[in-house]
N, C-alpha and C positions, 0 to 999 in steps of 0.2 A: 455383717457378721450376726448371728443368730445366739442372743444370749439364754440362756435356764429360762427366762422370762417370759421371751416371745417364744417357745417353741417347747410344747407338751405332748407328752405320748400320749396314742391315736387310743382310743377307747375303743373303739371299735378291733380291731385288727390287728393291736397292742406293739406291730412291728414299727410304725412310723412316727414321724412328728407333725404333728397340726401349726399352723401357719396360719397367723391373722392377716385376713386379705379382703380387701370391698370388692363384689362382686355385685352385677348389676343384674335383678331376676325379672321376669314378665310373670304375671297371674291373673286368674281370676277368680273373681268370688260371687256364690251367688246371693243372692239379698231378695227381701218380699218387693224389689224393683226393677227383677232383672239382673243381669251379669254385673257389675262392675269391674274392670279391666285396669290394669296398674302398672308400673314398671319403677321399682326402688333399687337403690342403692345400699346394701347390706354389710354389714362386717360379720363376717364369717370367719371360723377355723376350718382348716381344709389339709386333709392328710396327707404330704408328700409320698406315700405306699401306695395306699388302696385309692386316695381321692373322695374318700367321705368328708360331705359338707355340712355340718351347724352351726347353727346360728343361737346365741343367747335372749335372755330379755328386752335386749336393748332391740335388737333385731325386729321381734315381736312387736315390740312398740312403733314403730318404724312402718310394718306392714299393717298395724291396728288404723295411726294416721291416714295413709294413705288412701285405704277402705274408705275412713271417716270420711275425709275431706273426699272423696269421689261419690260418695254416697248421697252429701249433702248437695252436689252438684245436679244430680238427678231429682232430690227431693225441691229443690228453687227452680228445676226448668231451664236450668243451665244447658245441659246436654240430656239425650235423648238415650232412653234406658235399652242396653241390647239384651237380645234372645239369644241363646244358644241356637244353633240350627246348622 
């Protein structure tokens, strides 16, 4: 059951409800090292209408780590920095 709490009208498209849900993303970013490549786990709101997906602060933080700690992995010689191509 979906109470007032979990479930807020969509900002975008004003007809839906948004729905907190971890969703899993792939990315990359580029860095003065090369690409680094990531894959997190996020909590999102997500539109039951239209299907628009955000993420808050905490999200952010979440993607900030991830960079970090892959980043640092390239900077020790851990793993090996890739190219776009």
């Amino acid at each position: 059951m979906v109470t007032s709490q979990d479930a807020r009208r969509c900002t975008f498209c004003k007809a839906g409800n948004t729905l907190r849900s971890d969703q899993t993303i792939a990315f990359r970013q580029c860095t003065d090292k090369g690409y680094i490549y990531c894959r997190v786990t996020l909590p999102m709101d997500i539109c039951n209408d239209c299907g628009l997906k955000s993420w808050d602060d905490v999200a952010e933080a979440i993607i900030a780590d991830a960079v970090r700690r892959e980043y640092e992995k390239i900077s020790s010689g851990l793993v090996e920095p890739r190219h776009a191509g």
